[in-house]
C-alpha positions as CSV (number, residue, x, y, z in Angstrom):
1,X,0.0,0.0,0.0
2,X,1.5,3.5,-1.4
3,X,1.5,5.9,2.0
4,X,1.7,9.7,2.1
5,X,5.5,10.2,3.9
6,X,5.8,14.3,3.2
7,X,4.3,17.7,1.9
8,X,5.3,20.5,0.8
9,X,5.1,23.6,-1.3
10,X,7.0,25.1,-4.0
11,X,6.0,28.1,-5.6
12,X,1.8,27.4,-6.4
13,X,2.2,23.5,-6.6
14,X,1.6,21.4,-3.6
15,X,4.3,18.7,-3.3
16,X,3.5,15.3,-2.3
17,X,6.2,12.5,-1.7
18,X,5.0,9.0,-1.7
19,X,6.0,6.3,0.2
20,X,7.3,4.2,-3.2
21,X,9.6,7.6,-3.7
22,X,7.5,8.6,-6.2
23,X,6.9,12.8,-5.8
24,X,3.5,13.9,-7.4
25,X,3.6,17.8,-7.9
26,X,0.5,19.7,-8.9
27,X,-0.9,23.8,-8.7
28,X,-2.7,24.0,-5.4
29,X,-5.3,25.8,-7.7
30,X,-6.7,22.8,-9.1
31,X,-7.9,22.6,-5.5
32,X,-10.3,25.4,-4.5
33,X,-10.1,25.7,-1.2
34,X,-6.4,24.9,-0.6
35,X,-6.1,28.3,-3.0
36,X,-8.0,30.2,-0.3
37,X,-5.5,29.9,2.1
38,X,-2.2,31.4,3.0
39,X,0.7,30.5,4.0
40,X,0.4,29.7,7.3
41,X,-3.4,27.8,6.4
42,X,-1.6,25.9,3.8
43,X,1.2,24.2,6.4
44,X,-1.2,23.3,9.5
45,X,-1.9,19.8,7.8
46,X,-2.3,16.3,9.4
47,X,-0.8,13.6,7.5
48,X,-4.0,10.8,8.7
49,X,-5.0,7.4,8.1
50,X,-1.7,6.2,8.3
51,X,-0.2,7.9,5.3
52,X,-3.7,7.6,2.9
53,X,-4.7,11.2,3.1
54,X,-4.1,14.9,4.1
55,X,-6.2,16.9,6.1
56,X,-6.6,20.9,6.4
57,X,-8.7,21.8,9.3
58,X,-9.0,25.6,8.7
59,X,-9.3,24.8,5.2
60,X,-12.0,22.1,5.3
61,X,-9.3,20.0,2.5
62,X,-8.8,16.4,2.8
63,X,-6.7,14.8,-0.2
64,X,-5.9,10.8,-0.7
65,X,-3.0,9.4,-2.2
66,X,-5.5,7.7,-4.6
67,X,-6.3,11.1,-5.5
68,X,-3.3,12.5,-6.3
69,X,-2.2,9.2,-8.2
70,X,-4.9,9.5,-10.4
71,X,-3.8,13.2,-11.7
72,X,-0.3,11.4,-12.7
């Protein structure tokens, strides 16, 4: 099972390195409510479900690894 190990950002792409190595990178705008936030909204994520998804509280975000796999 592929698991979520990191994330970050890098310019207006959110970052995402899987557990295989693999690093899917995509514009945070192709998520609308991620490109609401700022900065600091952006980084308080919890990495949950042991590695299968990302959460953004503030943001009301939650992203799988099966999502992000499917856009690459």
């Amino acid at each position: 099972m592929i698991t979520i190990n990191s994330v970050w950002f890098s310019g207006d792409d959110i970052c995402v390195k899987m557990s295989d190595g693999k690093i899917v990178q995509t514009p945070i705008g192709s998520y609308p409510n991620l490109s609401k936030g700022n900065t600091d909204q952006l980084n308080k994520y919890e990495i949950k479900g042991g590695g299968r998804w990302i959460h953004w509280e503030e943001l009301d975000e939650d992203l799988s690894v099966e999502g992000f796999l499917q856009l690459h």
